[in-house]
C-alpha positions, 0 to 999 in steps of 0.5 A, a space after each residue: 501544338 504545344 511549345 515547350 519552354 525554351 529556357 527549359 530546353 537550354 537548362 536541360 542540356 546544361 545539365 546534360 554537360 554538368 551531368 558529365 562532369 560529376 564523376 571523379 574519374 572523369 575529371 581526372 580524365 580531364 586533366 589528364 587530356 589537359 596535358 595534349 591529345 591522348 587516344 583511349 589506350 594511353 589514357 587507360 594506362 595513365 590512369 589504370 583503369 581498363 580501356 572499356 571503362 575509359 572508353 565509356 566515359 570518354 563517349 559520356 564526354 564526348 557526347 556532352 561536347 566536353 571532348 572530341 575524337 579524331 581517327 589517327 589510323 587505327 587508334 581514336 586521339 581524344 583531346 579537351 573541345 576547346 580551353 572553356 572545359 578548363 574554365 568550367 573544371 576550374 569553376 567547379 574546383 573553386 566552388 569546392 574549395 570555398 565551400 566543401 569542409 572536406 576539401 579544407 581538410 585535405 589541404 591543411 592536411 596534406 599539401 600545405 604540409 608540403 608547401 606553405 609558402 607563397 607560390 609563384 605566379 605566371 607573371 612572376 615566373 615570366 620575369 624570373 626567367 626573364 631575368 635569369 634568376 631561376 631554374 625551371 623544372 617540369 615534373 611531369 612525366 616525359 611524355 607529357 612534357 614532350 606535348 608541351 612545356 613552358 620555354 626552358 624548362 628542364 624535364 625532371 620527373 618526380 622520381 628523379 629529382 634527388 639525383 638532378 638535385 646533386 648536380 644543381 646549384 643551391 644558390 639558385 632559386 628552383 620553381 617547379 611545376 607539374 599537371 595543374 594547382 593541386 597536382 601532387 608532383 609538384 608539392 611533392 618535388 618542392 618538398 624533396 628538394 627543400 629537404 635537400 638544400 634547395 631553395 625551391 617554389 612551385 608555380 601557382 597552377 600548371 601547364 594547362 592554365 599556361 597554354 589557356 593564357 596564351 603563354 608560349 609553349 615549347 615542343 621537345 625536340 
C-alpha cells in the first residue's frame, strides 16, 4: 500500500485556504466580519448582495477554516476564526501593493488624491490621546462602532461629518479612522474636514489591526 507525500498532503490543503481567499467578495466579507460577528442576513445587507450568494461564500470559508458559525437561535452569527485570517489577508494585500502595476495605480489615483500626508500610527495616536491633544473620531457606521471602538473615540459617520465639523474645535488636531488601511471612509472624512478648516490625519490602519495588537477596546453602551 502506497503512501502518499505527505508534504504533498499539507500543500493541498494550503491551497484549499488560498483557494478561498481568491474571490474579491470574499475579502470584502472578511473585512467586513473584521468589524465583530455578523449573521449571514446582516452580512447581505452591508454588502448588498443576496443571502444565498453570501451564504454560499461564507460555507466556502467555513469550510477552509477562514470563519466559524455559531447558532444564535434562529439565526447562524459568522465570525473571523481567529487574528491569523488577518494576517494572511494582510499578507495577501502587502504582496499587491508591492508588486501589482494596477494596485499603484489606484493609490496615486484615488487615495493619495485624498490624503498625502503621513498617517498616524497606533503608537502616535496612543500618546495623542494620551496627552489630549487630539479628537478622535470613528467613522464607521454605528453598528460597527457599537461592536467596538478605540477608547474615547466619538461615532461620526462619514455622511455626518459636515455637520459634527461646525461645532468642532479647529485649533485641534482630528485623526479618523475607519474599517481598516485602504477603507474609503476615512480618506474620504480626512479630505472633507481639511476642505472645512480642520486639521485632520487619519489613523494608519483601522480597528481590526487595533483589536489584533492587543490594544483595548470599547464597547458602546
Amino acid at each position: 500500500m502506497s503512501i502518499r507525500n505527505p508534504k504533498q498532503v499539507l500543500y493541498e490543503q494550503f491551497a484549499i485556504v488560498a483557494k478561498a481567499l481568491g474571490h474579491p467578495l470574499r475579502l470584502e466579507m472578511i473585512e467586513h466580519l473584521s468589524q465583530g460577528p455578523r449573521s449571514v442576513e446582516a452580512l447581505a445587507a452591508k454588502l448588498r448582495q443576496p443571502v444565498a450568494n453570501v451564504s454560499q461564500h461564507l460555507q466556502a470559508l467555513r469550510r477552509a477554516g477562514i470563519v466559524s458559525g455559531e447558532r444564535d437561535g434562529k439565526f447562524v452569527r459568522y465570525a473571523l476564526a481567529d487574528d491569523s485570517v488577518l494576517s494572511a489577508f494582510a499578507s495577501v494585500r502587502g504582496v499587491a501593493e508591492r508588486h501589482l502595476a494596477e494596485v499603484e495605480r489606484i493609490v496615486r489615483g484615488y487615495f493619495d488624491a485624498r490624503d498625502h500626508m503621513r498617517p498616524v500610527s497606533r503608537d502616535e495616536l496612543q500618546a495623542l490621546i494620551c496627552d489630549g491633544l487630539v479628537t478622535l473620531i470613528d467613522v464607521r457606521p454605528p453598528d460597527e462602532f457599537a461592536l467596538g471602538h478605540v477608547p474615547g473615540a466619538i461615532n461620526v459617520p462619514l455622511g455626518e461629518i459636515k455637520s459634527w465639523s461646525e461645532s468642532a474645535d479647529t485649533n485641534r488636531e482630528i485623526v479618523a479612522y475607519c474599517r481598516g488601511p485602504w477603507c474609503v471612509m476615512s480618506f474620504e472624512a480626512v479630505a472633507a474636514l481639511r476642505s472645512l478648516g480642520h486639521s485632520a490625519r487619519r489613523l494608519e490602519d483601522g480597528m481590526p489591526e487595533w483589536k489584533a495588537a492587543g490594544l483595548p477596546v470599547e464597547m458602546a453602551a
